[in-house]
DRENPA-3360 file (N, C-alpha, C; in nm, 2 decimals, always signed):
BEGIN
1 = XXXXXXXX = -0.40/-27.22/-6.89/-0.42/-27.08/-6.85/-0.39/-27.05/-6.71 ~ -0.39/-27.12/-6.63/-0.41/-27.14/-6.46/-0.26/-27.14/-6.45 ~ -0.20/-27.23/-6.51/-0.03/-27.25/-6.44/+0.04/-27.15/-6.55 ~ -0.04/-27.06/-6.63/+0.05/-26.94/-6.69/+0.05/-26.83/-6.58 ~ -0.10/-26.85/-6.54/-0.09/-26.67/-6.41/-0.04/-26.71/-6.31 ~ +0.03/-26.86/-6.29/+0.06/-26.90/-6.17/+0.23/-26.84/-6.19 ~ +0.24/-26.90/-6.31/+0.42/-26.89/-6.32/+0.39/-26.69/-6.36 ~ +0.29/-26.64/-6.39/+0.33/-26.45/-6.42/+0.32/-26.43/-6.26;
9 = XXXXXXXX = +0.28/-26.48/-6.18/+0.25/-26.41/-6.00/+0.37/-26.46/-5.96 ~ +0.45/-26.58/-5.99/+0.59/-26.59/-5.95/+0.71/-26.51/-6.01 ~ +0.69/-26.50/-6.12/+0.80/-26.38/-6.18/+0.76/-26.25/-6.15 ~ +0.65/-26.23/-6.14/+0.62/-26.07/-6.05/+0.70/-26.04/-5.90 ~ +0.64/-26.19/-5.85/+0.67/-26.15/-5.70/+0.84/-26.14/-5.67 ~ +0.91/-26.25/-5.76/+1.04/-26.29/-5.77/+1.11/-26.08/-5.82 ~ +1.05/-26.05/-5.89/+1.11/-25.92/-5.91/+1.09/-25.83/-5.78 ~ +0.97/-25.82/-5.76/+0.94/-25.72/-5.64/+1.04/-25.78/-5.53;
17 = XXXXXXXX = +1.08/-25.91/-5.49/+1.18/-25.91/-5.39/+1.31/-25.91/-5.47 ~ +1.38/-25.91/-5.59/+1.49/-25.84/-5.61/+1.52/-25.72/-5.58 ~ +1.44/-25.60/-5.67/+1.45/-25.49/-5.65/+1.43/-25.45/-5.54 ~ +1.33/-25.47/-5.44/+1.33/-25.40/-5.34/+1.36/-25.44/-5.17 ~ +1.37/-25.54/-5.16/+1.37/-25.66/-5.01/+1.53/-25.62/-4.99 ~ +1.61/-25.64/-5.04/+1.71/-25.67/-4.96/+1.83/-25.53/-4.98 ~ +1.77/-25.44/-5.01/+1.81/-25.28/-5.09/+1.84/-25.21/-4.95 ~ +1.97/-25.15/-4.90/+1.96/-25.05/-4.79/+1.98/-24.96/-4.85;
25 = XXXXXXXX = +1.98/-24.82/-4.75/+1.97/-24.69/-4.80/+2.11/-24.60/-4.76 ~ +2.18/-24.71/-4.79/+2.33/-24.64/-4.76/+2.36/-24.51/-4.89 ~ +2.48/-24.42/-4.85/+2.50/-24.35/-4.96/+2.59/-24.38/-5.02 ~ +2.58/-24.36/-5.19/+2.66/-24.42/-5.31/+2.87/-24.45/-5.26 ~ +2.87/-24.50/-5.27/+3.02/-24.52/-5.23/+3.12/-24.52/-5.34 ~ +3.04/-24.48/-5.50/+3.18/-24.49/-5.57/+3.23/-24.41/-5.60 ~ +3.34/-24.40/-5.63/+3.49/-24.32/-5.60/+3.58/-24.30/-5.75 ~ +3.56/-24.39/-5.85/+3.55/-24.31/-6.01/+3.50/-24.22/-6.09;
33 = XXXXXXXX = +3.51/-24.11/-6.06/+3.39/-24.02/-6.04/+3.40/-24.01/-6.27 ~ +3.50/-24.05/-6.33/+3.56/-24.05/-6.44/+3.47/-24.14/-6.51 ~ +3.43/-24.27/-6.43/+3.38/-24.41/-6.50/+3.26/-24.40/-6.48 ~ +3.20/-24.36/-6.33/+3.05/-24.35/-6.30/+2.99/-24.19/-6.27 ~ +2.94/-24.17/-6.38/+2.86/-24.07/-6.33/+2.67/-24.09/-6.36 ~ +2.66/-24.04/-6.25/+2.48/-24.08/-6.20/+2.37/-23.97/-6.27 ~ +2.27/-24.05/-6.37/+2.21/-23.90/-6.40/+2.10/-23.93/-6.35 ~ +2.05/-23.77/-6.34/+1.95/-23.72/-6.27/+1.81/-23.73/-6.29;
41 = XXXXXXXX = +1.72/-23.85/-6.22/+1.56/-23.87/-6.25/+1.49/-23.77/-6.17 ~ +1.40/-23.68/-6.25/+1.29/-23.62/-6.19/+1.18/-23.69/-6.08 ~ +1.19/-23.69/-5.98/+1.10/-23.76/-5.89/+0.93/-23.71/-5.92 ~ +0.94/-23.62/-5.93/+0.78/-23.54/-5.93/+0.73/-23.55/-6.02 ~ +0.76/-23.62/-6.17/+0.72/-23.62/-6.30/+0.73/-23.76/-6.33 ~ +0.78/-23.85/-6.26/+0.87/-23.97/-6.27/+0.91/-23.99/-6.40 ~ +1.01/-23.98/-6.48/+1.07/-24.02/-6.61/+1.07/-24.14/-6.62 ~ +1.04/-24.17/-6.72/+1.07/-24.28/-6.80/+1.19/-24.25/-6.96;
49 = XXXXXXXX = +1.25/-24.37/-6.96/+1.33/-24.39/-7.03/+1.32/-24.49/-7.17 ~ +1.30/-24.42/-7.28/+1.35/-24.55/-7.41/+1.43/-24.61/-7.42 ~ +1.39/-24.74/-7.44/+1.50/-24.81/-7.45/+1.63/-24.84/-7.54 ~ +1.59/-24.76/-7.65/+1.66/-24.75/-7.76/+1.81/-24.66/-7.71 ~ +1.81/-24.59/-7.64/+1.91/-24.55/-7.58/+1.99/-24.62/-7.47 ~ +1.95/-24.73/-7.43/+2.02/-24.77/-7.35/+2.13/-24.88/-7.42 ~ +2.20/-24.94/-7.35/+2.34/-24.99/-7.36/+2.35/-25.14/-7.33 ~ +2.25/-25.16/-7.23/+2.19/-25.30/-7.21/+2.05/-25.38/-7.19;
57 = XXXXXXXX = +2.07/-25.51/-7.17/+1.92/-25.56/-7.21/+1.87/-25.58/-7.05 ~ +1.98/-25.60/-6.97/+1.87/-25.65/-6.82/+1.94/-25.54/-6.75 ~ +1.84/-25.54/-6.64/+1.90/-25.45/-6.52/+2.05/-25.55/-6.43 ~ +2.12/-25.50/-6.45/+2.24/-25.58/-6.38/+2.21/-25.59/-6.24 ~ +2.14/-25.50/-6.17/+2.10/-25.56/-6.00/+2.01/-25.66/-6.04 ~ +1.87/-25.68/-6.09/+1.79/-25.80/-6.05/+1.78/-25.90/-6.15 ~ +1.78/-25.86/-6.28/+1.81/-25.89/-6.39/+1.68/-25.91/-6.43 ~ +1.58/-25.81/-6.44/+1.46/-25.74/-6.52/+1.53/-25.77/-6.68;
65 = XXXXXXXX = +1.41/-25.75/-6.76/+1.41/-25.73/-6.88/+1.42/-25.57/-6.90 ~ +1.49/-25.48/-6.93/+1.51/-25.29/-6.95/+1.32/-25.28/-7.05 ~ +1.31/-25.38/-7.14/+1.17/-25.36/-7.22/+1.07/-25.40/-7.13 ~ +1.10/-25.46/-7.01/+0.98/-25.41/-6.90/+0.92/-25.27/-6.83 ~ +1.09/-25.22/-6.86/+1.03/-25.08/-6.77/+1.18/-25.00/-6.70 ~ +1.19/-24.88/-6.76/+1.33/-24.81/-6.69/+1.28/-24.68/-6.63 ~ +1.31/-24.70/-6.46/+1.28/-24.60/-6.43/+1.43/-24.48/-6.39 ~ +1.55/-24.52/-6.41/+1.65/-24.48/-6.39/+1.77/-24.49/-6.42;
73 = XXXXXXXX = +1.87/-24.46/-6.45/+1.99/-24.44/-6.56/+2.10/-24.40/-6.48 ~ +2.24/-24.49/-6.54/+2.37/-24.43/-6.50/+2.44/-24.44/-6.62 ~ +2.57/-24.37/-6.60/+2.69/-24.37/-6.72/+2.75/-24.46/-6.65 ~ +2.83/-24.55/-6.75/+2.94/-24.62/-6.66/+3.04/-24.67/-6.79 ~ +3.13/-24.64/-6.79/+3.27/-24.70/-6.90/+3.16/-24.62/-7.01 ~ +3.11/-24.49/-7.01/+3.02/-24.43/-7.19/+2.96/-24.55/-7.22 ~ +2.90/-24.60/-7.12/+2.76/-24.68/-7.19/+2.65/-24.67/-7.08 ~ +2.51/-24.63/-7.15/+2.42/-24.56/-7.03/+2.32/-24.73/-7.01;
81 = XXXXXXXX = +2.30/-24.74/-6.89/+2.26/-24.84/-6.79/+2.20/-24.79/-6.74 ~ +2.05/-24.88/-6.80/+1.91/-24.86/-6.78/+1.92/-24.94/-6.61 ~ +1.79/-24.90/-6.50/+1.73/-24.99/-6.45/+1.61/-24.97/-6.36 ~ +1.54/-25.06/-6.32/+1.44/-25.08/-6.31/+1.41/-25.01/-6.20 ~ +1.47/-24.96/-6.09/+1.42/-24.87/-5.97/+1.54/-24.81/-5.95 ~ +1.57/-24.73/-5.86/+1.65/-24.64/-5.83/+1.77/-24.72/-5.71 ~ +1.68/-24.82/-5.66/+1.75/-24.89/-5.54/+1.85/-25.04/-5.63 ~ +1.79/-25.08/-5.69/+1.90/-25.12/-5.82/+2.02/-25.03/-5.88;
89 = XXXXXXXX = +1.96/-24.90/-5.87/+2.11/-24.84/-5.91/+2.19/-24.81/-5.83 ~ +2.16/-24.76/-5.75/+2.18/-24.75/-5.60/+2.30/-24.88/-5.54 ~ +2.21/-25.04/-5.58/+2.32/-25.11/-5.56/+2.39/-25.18/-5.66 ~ +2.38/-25.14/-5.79/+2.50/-25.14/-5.83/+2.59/-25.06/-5.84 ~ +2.58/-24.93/-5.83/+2.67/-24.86/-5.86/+2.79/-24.91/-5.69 ~ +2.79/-24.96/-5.62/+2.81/-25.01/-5.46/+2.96/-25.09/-5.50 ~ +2.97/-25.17/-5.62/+3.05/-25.24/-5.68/+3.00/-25.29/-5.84 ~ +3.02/-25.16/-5.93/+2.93/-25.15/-6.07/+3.03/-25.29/-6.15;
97 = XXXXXXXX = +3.20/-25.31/-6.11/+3.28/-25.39/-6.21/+3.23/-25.57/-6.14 ~ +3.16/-25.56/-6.09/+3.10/-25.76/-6.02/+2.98/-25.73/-6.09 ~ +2.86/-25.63/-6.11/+2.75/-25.65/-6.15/+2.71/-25.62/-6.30 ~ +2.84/-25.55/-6.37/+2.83/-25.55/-6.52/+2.79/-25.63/-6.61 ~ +2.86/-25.77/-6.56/+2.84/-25.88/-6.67/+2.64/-25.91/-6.71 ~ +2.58/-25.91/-6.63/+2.45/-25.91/-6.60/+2.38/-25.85/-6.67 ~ +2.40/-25.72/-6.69/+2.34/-25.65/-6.79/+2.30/-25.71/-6.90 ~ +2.41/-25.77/-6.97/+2.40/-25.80/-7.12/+2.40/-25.68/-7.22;
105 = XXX = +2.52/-25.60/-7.21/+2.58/-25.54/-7.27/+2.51/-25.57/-7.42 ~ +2.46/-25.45/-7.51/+2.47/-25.44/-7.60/+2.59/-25.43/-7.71 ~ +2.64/-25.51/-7.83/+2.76/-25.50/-7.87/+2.72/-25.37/-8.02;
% end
């Protein structure tokens, strides 16, 4: 029981520094405006997302499980791409064709 909450406080912490430690707040730089388009989460309501709609199984920035938890969505090539914070989408959308494979594309 002891080395189970030991290894759940390491995969916790191991996410909290994906998603959020090494995330700047630069603005989106991509330029397909054709391949990526960004949809819009209500901050004030905070949405959540089903998963049933999404297109893949991990977040391609940290590589979360999407049936953990999607707080935010893009289009990219017509497949919608769940992920876990906003600063994950944030950095993939930065170079979305290096961080695709990750996802685990739904076929």
């Amino acid at each position: 029981m002891r080395k189970a909450i030991i290894t759940l406080f390491m995969c916790v912490s191991m996410f909290l520094i994906a998603c959020g430690n090494s995330m700047n707040n630069q603005a989106n730089t991509a330029t397909d405006s054709d391949t990526i388009a960004a949809m819009t989460t209500d901050t004030a309501s905070e949405k959540t997302y089903d998963v049933k709609i999404l297109d893949n199984k991990k977040d391609p920035t940290c590589g979360m499980p999407v049936t953990a938890g999607v707080s935010d969505t893009a289009i990219y090539k017509n497949k919608v791409i769940g992920f876990c914070s906003g600063e994950c989408k944030a950095e993939f959308l930065k170079n979305p064709e290096a961080n695709i494979a990750a996802a685990e594309l739904i076929k």
